[in-house]
N, C-alpha and C positions, 0 to 999 in steps of 0.2 A: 814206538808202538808197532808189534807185530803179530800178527793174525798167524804166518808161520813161519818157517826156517827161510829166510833170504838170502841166497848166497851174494856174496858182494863182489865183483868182479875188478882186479887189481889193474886191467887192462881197461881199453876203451869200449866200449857196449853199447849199441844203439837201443837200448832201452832204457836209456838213462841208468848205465852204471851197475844194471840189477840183472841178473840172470834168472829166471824161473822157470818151472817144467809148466808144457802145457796145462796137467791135471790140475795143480794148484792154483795155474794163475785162472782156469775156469770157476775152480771152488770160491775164490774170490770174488768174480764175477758176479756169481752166481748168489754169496753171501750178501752182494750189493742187492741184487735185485729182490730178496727178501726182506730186507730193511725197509725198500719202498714200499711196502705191501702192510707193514704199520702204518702205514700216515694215514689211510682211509680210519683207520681205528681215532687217532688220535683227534684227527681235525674233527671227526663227529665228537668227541669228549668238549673240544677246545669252543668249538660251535655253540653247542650247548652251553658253556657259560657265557655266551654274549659276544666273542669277541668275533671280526670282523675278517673276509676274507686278505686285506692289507694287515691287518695286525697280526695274521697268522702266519704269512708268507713271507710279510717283510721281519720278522723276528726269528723265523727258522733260516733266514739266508744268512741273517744278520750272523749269530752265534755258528752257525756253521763257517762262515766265513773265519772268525775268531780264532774256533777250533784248527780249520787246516793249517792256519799261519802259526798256530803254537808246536803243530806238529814238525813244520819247516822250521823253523824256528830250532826246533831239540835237532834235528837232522841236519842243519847246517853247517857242521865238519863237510857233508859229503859233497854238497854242492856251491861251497861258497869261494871257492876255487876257478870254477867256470862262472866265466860272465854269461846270463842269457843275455838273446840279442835284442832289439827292438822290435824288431819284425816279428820272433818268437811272441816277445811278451804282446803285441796288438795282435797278434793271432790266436793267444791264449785266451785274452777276455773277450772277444769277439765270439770264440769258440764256449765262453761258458754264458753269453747272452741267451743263447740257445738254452738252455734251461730253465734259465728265468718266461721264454718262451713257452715254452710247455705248461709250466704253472699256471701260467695267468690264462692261455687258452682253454687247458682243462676245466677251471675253476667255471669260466664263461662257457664253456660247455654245458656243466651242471645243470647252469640257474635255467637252460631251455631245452634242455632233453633228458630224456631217464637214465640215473645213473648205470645201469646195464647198458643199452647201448652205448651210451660216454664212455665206457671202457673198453668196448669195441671198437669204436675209432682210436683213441687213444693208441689201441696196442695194433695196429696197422703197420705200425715202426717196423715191426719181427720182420713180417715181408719188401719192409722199405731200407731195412739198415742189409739187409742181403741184394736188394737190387742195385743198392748203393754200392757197396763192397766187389761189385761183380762189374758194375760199370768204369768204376775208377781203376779195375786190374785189369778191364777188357778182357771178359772170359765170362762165358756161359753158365749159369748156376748148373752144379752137377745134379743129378737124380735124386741124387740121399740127400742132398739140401732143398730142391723140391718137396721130397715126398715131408720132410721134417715140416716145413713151413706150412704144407698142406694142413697134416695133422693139428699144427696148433692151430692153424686159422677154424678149424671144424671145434677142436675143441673148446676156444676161446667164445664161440658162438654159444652152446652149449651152457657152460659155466655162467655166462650173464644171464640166461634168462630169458632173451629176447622175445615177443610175441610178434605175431602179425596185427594184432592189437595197436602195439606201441608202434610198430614200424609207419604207423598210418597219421598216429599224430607228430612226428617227428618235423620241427623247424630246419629252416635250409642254413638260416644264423648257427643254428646249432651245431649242424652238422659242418660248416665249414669251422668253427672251431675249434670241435672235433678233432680235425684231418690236421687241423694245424699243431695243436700240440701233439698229433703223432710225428709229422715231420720237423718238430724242435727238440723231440727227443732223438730219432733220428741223428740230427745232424748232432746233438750230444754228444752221441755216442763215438758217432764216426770223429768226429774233431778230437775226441779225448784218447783216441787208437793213433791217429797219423798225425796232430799237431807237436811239434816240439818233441819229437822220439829222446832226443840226446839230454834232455833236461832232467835231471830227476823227480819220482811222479810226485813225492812228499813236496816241491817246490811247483811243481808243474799245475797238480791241484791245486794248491793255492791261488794260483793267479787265474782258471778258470775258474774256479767258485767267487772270486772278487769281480772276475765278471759279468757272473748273475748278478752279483750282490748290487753293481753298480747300474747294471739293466733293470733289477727287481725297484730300486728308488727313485729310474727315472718315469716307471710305469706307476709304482705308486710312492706317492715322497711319506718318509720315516715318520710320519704324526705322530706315532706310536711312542717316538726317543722324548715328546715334550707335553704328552697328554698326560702323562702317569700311570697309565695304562702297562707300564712293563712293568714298576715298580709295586702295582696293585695287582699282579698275579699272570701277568703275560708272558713273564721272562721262565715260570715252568717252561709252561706248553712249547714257546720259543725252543730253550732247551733239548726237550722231549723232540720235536720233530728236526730239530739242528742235528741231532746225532742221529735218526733213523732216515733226516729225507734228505741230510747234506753233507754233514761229515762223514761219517763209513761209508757212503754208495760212493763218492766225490775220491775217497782215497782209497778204493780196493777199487775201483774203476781204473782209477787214475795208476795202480800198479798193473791191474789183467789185463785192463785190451790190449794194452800192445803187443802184447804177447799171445793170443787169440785172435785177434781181428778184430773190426767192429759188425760181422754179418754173425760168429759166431754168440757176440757179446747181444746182441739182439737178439738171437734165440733163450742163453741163458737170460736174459732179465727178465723174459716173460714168466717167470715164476710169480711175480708179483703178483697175476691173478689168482692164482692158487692160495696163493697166502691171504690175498684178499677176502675171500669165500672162508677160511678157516677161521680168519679169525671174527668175520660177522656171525659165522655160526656157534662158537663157542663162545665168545669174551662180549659181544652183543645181542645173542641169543636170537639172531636174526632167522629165519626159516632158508630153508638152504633144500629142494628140490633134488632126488636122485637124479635126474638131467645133469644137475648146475655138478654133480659130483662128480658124473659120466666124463663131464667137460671138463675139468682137474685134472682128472688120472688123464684123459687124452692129452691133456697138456703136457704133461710130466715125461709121457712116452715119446713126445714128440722132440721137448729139449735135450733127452736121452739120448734118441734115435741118430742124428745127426752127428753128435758128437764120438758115439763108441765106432762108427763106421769109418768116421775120419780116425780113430786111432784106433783101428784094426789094420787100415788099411795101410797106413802110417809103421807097423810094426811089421808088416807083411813084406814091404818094401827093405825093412831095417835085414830082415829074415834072410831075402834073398841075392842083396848084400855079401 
């Protein structure tokens, strides 16, 4: 399975094997971070007929899980050759706990603060997976990663909605919830750029998403596998959100950041607000404020901005060369 032309390299590659151009492995990225931008869609579908925040999350990790191991699985010519190490593989699922992380705190966000602000903590990551990335290479975020970060944090304010209304009933539970699944995405992301480089991402993925999978069952145990619950219509919606909130993000992740970063792979995932906002307003006819649109398009200029600067500046260099 390939999203697009992968060169395979006959040498050794610290990308696990895989060569790709910046441009691409961002498009990937960036195709991940609108995947996640269905799930707000879906899980209000899936809500709506009853079913439970455990039976939602535990059944989208479930088949995601399924999914990347089928993918490694077909791909196992490439990698079955090199032994991963132990340390790799405990640092693998260690590294995809960290999603299952995110989930459960977002979700506990929800049930005590409004989901506009909930997405503004949430998406806190953008400027934390850059703080991160700057700290771990010991270097100063440059100006145009500034000014980038700026932009979406105004615009991602924007886009929710906020009032000083709501800002006033806001819980402290909430809000540290909030912060927390911004920092379990975070660490997602960054664990899925630097853990295990030399492994291939089709194997690499796998064993971080089985690390949710086995973090997501110790938070809430599978009820779901012995209720009848999957078999009486749960195993759609599972489905449905396994391929938009685990499989595609989990495996074009799992190819781009290493080849990106995880400070640029934080900017491009913030798309997921934008997509959020389109599709409440089209596909749930949700009302959507010229504000909440202002805060889109500033989003959009913002994950742009950042990026064509670094590859201006990037060919400038090639130029003079």
């Amino acid at each position: 399975m390939e999203f697009f032309p992968v060169k395979r390299s006959t040498s050794f590659c610290n990308k696990g094997g895989l060569t790709l151009s910046r441009i691409k492995a961002s498009i990937l990225v960036l195709i991940a971070g609108i995947s996640y931008g269905f799930i707000s869609l879906i899980v209000k579908l899936a809500y709506a007929k009853g079913y439970s925040p455990a039976q939602v999350s535990g059944s989208q990790v479930l088949v995601g899980t399924l999914g990347m191991w089928y993918l490694a699985y077909r791909g196992r010519v490439e990698w079955r050759k090199k032994q991963i190490s132990c340390k790799d593989l405990v640092s693998l699922l260690l590294g995809g706990a960290f999603s299952a992380i995110t989930g459960v705190a977002y979700y506990l966000c929800l049930q005590t603060i409004p989901a506009s602000f909930a997405i503004i903590l949430m998406f806190q990551f953008t400027w934390m997976g850059m703080l991160l990335e700057c700290l771990t290479s010991r270097r100063k975020p440059t100006k145009d990663e500034l000014i980038s970060i700026g932009v979406i944090l105004l615009g991602t304010c924007l886009a929710a909605g906020i009032s000083a209304e709501e800002l006033s009933k806001l819980s402290g539970i909430g809000i540290f919830y909030g912060i927390l699944s911004a920092i379990g995405y975070t660490g997602f992301i960054y664990f899925n750029g630097t853990l295990a480089p030399t492994v291939h991402p089709s194997l690499r993925g796998a064993w971080m998403i089985t690390g949710t999978l086995i973090a997501m069952f110790g938070i809430y145990p599978p009820t779901f596998l012995v209720d009848g619950s999957l078999l009486d219509g749960l195993w759609a919606w599972g489905l449905l959100l396994g391929l938009f909130g685990s499989l595609i993000p989990s495996y074009l992740f799992a190819i781009g950041i290493p080849h990106i970063g995880s400070g640029m792979a934080s900017i491009l995932g913030s798309v997921e607000l934008p997509v959020v906002i389109l599709t409440s307003a089209l596909l749930l006819n949700e009302s959507v404020s010229m504000i909440q649109w202002m805060g889109t398009i500033l989003i959009l200029v913002g994950i742009g901005y950042s990026e064509f600067r670094r590859a201006s500046s990037e060919k400038k260099m090639k130029l003079a060369k």
